[in-house]
C-alpha positions in Angstrom: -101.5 16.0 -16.0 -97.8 16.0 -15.6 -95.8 13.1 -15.7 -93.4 11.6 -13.7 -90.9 9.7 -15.4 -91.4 6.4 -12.6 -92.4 5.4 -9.7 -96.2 4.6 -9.4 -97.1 1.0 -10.0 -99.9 1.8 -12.0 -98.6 5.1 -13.5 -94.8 4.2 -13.3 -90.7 6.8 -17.1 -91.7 5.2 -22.0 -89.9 3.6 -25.4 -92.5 2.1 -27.5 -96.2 1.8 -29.1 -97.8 -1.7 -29.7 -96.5 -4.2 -29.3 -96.7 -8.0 -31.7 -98.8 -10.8 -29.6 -97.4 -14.3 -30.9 -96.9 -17.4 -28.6 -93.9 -18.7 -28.4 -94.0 -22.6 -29.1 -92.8 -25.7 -27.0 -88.9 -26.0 -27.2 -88.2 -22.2 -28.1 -85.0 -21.8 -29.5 -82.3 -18.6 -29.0 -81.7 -16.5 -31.8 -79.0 -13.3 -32.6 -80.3 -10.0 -31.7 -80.8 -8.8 -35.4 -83.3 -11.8 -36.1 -85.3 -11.2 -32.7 -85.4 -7.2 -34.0 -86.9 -8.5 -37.6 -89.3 -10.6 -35.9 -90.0 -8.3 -33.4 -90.6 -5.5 -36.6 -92.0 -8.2 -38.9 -94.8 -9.0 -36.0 -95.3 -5.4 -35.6 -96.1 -4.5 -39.2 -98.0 -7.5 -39.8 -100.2 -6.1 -36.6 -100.5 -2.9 -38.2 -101.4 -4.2 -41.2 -104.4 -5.9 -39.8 -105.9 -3.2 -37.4 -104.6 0.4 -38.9 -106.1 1.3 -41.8 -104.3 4.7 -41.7 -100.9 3.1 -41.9 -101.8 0.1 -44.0 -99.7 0.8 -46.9 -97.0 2.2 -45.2 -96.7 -1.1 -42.9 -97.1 -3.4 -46.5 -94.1 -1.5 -48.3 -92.0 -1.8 -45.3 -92.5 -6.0 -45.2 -91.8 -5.8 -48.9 -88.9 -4.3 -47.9 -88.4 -7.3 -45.4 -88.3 -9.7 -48.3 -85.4 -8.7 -50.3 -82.5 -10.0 -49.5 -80.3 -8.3 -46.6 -77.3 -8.0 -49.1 -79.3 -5.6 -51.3 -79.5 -1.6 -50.3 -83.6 -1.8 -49.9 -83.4 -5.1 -48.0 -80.4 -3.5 -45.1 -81.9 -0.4 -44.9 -85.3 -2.1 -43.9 -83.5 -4.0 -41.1 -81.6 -1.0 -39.6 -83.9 0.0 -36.7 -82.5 3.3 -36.8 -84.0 3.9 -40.5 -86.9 6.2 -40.7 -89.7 3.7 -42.3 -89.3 1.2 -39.7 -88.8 3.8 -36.8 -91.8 5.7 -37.6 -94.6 2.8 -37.9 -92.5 0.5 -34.9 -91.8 3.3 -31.7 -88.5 1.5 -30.7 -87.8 -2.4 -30.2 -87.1 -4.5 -27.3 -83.6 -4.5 -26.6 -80.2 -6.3 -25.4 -78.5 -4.1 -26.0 -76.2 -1.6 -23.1 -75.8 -4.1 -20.3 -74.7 -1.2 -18.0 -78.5 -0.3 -17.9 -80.4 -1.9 -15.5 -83.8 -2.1 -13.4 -84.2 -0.6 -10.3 -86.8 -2.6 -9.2 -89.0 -2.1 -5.8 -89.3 -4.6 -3.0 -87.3 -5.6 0.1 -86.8 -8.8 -1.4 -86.3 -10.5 -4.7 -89.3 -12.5 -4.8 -91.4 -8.9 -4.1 -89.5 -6.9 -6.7 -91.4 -5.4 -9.4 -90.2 -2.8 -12.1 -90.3 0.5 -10.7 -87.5 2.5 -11.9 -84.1 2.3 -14.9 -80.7 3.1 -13.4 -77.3 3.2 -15.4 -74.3 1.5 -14.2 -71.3 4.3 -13.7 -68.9 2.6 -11.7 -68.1 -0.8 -10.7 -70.9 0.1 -7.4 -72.5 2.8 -8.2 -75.6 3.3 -10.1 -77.1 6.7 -11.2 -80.6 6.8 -11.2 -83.7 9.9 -10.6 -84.5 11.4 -7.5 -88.2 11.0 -7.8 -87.4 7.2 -7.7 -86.2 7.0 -4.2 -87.2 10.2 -2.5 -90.6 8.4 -1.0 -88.3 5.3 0.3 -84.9 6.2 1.1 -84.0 3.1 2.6 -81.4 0.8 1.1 -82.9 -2.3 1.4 -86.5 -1.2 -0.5 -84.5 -1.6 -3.9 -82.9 -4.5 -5.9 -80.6 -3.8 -9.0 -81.3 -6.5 -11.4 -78.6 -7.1 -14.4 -80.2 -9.2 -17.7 -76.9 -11.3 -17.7 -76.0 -11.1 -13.7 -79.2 -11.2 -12.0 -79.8 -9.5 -8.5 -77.9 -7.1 -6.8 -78.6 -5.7 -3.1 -78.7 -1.9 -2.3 -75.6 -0.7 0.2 -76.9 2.8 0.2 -79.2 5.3 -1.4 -77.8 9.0 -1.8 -80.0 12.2 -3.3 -79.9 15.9 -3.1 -82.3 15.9 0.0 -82.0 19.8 0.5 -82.0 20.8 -3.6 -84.0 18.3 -5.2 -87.5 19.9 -6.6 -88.6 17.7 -9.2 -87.7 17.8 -12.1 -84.7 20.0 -10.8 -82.0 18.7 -9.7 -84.0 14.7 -10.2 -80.6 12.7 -9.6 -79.9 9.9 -7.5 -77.2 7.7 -6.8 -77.1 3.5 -5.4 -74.4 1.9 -4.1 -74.1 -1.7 -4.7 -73.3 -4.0 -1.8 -70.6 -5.3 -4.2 -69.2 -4.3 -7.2 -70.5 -5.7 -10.7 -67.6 -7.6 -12.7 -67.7 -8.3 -16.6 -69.8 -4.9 -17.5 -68.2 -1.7 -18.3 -69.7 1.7 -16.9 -71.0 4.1 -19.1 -69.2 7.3 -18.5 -70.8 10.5 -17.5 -70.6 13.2 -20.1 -69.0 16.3 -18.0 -67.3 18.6 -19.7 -70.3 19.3 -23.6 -73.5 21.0 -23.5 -76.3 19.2 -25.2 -77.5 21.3 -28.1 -80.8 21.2 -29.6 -81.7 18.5 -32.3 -79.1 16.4 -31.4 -79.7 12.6 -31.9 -79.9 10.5 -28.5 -80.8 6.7 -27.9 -82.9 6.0 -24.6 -83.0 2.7 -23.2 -85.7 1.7 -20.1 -87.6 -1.1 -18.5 -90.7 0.9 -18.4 -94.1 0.8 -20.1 -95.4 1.6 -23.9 -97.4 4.3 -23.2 -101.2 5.0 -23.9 -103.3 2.5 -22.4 -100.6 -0.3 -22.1 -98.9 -0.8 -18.3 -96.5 -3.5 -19.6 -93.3 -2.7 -17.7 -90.4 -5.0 -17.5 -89.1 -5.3 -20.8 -86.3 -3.7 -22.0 -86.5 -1.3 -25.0 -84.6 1.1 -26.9 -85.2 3.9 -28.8 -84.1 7.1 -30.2 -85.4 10.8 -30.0 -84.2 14.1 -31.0 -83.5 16.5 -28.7 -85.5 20.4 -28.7 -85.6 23.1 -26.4 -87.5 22.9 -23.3 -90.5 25.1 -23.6 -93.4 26.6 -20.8 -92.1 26.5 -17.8 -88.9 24.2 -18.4 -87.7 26.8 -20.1 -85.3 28.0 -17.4 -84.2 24.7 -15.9 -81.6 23.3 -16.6 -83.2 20.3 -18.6 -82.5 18.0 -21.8 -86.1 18.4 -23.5 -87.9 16.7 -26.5 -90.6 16.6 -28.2 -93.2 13.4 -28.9 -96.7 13.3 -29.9 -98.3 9.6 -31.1 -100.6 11.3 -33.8 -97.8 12.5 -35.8 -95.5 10.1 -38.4 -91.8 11.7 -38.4 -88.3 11.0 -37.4 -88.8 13.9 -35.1 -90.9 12.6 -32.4 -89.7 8.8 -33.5 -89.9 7.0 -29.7 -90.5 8.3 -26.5 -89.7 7.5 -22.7 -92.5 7.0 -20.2 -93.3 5.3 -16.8 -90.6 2.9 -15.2 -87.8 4.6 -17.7 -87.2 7.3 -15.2 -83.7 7.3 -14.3 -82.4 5.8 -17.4 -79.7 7.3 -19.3 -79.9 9.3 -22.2 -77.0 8.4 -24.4 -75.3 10.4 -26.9 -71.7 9.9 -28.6 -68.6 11.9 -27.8 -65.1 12.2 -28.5 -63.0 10.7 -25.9 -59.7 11.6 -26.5 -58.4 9.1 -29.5 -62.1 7.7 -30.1 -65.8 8.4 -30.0 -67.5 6.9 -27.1 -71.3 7.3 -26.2 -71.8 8.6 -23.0 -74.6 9.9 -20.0 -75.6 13.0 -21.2 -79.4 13.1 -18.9 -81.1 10.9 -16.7 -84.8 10.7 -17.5 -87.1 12.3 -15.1 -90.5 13.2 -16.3 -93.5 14.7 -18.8 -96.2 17.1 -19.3 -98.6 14.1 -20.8 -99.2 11.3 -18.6 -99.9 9.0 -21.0 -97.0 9.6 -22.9 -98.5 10.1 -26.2 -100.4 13.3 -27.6 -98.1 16.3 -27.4 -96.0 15.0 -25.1 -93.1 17.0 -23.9 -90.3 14.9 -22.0 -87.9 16.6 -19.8 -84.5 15.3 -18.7 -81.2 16.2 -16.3 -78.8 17.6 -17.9 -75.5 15.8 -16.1 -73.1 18.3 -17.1 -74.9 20.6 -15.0 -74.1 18.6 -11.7 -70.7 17.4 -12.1 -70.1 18.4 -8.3 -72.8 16.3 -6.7 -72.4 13.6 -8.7 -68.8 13.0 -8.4 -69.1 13.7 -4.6 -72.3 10.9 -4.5 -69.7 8.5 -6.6 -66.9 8.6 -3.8 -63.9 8.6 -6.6 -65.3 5.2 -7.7 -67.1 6.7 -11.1 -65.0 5.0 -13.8 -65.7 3.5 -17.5 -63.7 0.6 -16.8 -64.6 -2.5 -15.9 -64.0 -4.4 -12.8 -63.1 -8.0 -13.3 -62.5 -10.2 -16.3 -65.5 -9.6 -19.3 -68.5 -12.0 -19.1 -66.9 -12.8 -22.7 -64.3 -12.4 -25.1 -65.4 -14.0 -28.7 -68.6 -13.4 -30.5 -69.2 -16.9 -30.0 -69.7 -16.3 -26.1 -71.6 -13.8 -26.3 -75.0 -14.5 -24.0 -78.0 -16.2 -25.7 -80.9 -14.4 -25.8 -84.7 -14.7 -27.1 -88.2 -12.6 -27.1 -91.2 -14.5 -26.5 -94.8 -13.8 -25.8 -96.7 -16.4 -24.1 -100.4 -16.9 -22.7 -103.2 -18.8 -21.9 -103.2 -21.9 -24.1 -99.4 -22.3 -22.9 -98.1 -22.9 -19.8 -94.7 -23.6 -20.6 -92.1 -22.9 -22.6 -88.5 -24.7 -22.8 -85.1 -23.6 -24.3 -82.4 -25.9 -24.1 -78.4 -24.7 -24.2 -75.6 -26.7 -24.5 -72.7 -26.6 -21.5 -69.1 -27.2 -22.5 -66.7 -28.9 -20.7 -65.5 -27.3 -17.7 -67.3 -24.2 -17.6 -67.4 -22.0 -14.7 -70.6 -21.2 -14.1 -73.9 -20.7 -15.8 -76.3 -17.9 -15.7 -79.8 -17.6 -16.8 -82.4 -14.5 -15.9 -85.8 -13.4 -16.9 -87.7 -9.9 -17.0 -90.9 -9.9 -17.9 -94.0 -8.1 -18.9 -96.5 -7.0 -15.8 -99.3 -4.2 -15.3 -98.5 -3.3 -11.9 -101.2 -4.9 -10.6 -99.9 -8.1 -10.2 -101.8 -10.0 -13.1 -98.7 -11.3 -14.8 -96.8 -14.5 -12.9 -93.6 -16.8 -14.4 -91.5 -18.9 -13.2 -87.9 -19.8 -14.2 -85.6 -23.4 -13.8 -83.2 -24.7 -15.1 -82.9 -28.7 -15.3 -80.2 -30.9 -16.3 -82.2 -34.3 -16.9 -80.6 -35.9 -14.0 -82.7 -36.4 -10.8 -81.6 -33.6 -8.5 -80.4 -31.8 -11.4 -82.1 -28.6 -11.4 -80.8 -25.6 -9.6 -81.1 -25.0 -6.3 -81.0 -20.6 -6.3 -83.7 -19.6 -9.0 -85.0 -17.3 -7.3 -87.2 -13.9 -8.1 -90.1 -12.7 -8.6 -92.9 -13.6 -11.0 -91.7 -10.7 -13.1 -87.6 -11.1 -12.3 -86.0 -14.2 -11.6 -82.7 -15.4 -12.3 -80.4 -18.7 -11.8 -76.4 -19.3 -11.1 -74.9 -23.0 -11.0 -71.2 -23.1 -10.2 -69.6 -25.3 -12.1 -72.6 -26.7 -14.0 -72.6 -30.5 -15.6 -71.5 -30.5 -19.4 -74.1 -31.4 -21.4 -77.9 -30.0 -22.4 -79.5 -28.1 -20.2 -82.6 -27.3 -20.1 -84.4 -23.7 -19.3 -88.2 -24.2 -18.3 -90.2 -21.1 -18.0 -93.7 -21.8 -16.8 -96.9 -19.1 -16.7 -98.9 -19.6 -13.6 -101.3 -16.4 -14.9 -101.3 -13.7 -17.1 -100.1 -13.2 -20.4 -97.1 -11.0 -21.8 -93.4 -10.7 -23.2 -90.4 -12.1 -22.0 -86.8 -11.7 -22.4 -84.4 -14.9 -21.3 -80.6 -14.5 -21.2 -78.4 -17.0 -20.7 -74.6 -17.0 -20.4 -72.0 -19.4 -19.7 -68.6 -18.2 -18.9 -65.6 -20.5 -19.4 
């Protein structure tokens, strides 16, 4: 059955296998992106460890690995997720990585919008996305844009290659922002380079694991190596490689399935003085629907469609970033956590301190959800003063996100509470000065 990379709820384009069930505790605390990845891998072998006997002993060297010390050669090349041991037992990690990628989510509201689709951010209001994501609905006001570290955005318009488009040819779309995003650069569009064949790409999405697993919402990375696009692909102008789940190699490492459609596929190119990654595809489909055995994905290849594209972008498609940056120092950078929480646990809290005279505080959550509706959270923030929570969380029970102008110094606290379901969850939380 072929696969298209998004857009049904309950067959919606993928980035990783399995993933590590363990409940976050009361009063949760933030930690740096590298830990969360080691726990994340850490939870992963320890899974496989207990329920694939195939990949046992594979799964036990690489926590040995773990255990020596990070200054030692064994010890940082087990905590590079790019390394072959870890990628090949652990099919890519959830990520916070690339801001400018975002979730096209579906619902003419925020408290309706679910995970539907991935979008990259290419200029300050524009958003490229696939066809196949918007061809059904072309209406503005079906879609949110939702930003871990800015929240919501509204839909101004929605354009697509009406007369061209056949999926997968031609699967391009772009959204215009009812306002433009400020603090996050724009990935730019790789125009000018073909893509050769076994070239090394990272894919980043919102969708779902793959196999029997409909867990979209959380935001993963990967990478994959790209091949030539065989059968019938073979003479469109697509970005193809190859995955299959039965086979252990840093050729068919991670994979892009439902809910990833539209997402970039990144690759690194000069850019004058420096090497920059740029859009090289947007993710549109594959020949298994599961994602898994022999799969086969197939992509757009941007450089094909410079005209379109830079028509659809109105002379606003630009790297650079509109505004002052959400932050300046490493210390500033927005805090950020992993959980998994479920029955036995209605509520989890973070807290995070606010300086003195801050400008505002942001806090957002995407979480895990079938589809179907069986996954609900809420998010608030709370100050410990009566009154003192915010006024505008608002979202969904799989998005939601909260701004306070001007927020009280002190702690703060972040309350996320399950009303059903189980799952991950990402939290971000950023405080600009």
């Amino acid at each position: 059955m072929l696969r298209l990379g998004s857009c049904s709820l309950l067959a919606l384009p993928v980035l990783l296998s399995g993933s590590a069930v363990v409940f976050a505790e009361q009063g949760s605390s933030f930690r740096p992106a590298p830990a969360q990845e080691e726990d994340y891998v850490r939870g992963e072998l320890s899974r496989i460890v207990r329920e694939d006997a195939a990949n046992r002993a594979k799964a036990e060297t690489a926590l040995k690995a773990l255990d020596q010390p990070e200054s030692s050669q064994v010890g940082r090349q087990a905590r590079n997720r790019r390394e072959r041991g870890a990628r090949r037992i652990v099919n890519g990690i959830p990520s916070s990585a690339h801001p400018a990628v975002v979730a096209v989510l579906k619902g003419a509201t925020r408290e309706t919008a679910k995970a539907w689709c991935t979008g990259t951010l290419v200029g300050c209001d524009k958003v490229l996305t696939a066809a196949h994501c918007v061809a059904n609905d072309p209406s503005p006001s079906s879609y949110q844009i939702f930003f871990q570290e800015l929240g919501f955005f509204a839909v101004k318009s929605v354009e697509w290659p009406k007369e061209d488009y056949k999926f997968p040819y031609f699967d391009l779309a772009m959204l215009t922002l009812e306002k433009p995003v400020e603090g996050i650069a724009p990935i730019p569009i790789n125009w000018s380079t073909r893509p050769l064949d076994n070239s090394v790409a990272t894919i980043v999405g919102f969708g779902r694991t793959g196999g029997a697993r409909h867990d979209y919402g959380i935001k993963r990375e990967g990478s994959v190596r790209t091949a030539a696009c065989a059968g019938p692909y073979a003479k469109i102008p697509l970005l193809c490689w190859k995955f299959d789940a039965d086979v252990i190699s840093t050729a068919s490492a991670q994979n892009t399935c439902n809910a990833d459609s539209g997402g970039g596929v990144f690759m690194r190119d000069d850019d004058g003085d420096r090497v920059v990654e740029k859009v090289f595809g947007v993710v549109s489909g594959g020949i298994d629907a599961e994602c898994m055995k022999k799969d086969m994905s197939f992509n757009v290849d941007v450089s094909r469609f410079k005209s379109w594209i830079e028509k659809a972008g109105e002379g606003r498609l630009s790297p650079a970033m509109c505004g002052a940056p959400l932050w300046t120092r490493r210390v500033d950078q927005p805090k950020r956590a992993t959980i998994t929480i479920g029955p036995g646990q209605d509520e989890t809290t973070f807290e995070i301190d606010v300086p003195e005279q801050a400008k505002d505080m942001r806090v957002s959550i995407n979480a895990e959800d079938n589809g179907a509706g069986s996954n609900a959270f809420t998010l608030a923030l709370d100050n410990g003063e009566a009154g003192g929570a915010a006024e505008d969380c608002l979202g969904s029970p799989q998005f939601a996100s909260c701004a306070v102008s001007r927020p009280r110094s002190g702690p703060w606290r972040i309350r996320i509470k399950r009303q059903k379901g189980q799952g991950q969850l990402q939290v971000t939380a950023i405080i600009r000065k």
